[in-house]
Phi, psi and omega in degrees: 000337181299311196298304217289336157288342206273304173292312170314326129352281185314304175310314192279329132358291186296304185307347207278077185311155184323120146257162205213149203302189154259143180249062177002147173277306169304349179258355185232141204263119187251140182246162185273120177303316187241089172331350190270337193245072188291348190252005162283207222280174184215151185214139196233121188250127216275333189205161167087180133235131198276006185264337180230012152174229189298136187196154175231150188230187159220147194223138191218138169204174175222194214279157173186167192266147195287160186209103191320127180211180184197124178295164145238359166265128190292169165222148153268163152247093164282103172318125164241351181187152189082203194214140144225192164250114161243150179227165147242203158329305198277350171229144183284171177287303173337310178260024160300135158281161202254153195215119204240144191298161214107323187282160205234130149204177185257143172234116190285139149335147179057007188238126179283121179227198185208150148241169175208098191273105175299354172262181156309332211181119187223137179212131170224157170263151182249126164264037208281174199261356177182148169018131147309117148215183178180167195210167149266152208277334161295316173297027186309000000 
């Protein structure tokens, strides 16, 4: 009975995630993905590094034209503010739901999609499960 509390410990011990300060929204800090483009898409990141695994962001863009791509990491996703669109291959962008903050999804690794932020501004947080990166879907 000992070893089994004893691992049970151990487990829980081990499972207990990082904690970390809290982060004001007016306080994290967005960098521009492409430095050439400072007033394009931006990502400001809360936990991790997103060039080499798990990491969580808040991600800010505006309207732009959408470009069917593909992660190799799954990511979640939360609307926080604006209206937008995701689609993949198999629903046209038309027949997309329009997704206003709260709304969510999982988008699986390697699998092809499109966004569209229909406001002005659309800012979400993002979770992935392992290293940012993206191609374009033709370039499989």
């Amino acid at each position: 009975m000992l070893t089994v509390t004893a691992a049970i410990l151990a487990f829980t011990v081990q499972a207990e995630p990082t904690r970390e300060p809290p982060t004001p929204y007016d306080e994290a800090r967005f960098t521009p993905l492409n430095p050439a483009a400072p007033n394009g898409p931006a990502i400001a990141v809360l936990r991790g590094d997103p060039r080499t695994g798990l990491s969580d962001m808040l991600m800010r863009f505006g309207p732009a034209e959408p470009v069917m791509h593909i992660h190799t990491a799954d990511y979640r996703l939360v609307v926080l503010s604006g209206e937008m669109k995701h689609w993949t291959p198999e629903v046209r962008e038309e027949d997309a739901a329009v997704l206003g903050p709260g709304s969510y999804w999982m988008q699986q690794g390697g699998k092809p999609h499109a966004d569209r932020c229909l406001s002005e501004t659309c800012v979400m947080f993002i979770s992935w499960s392992g290293a940012r990166d993206g191609r374009l879907a033709s370039a499989q």
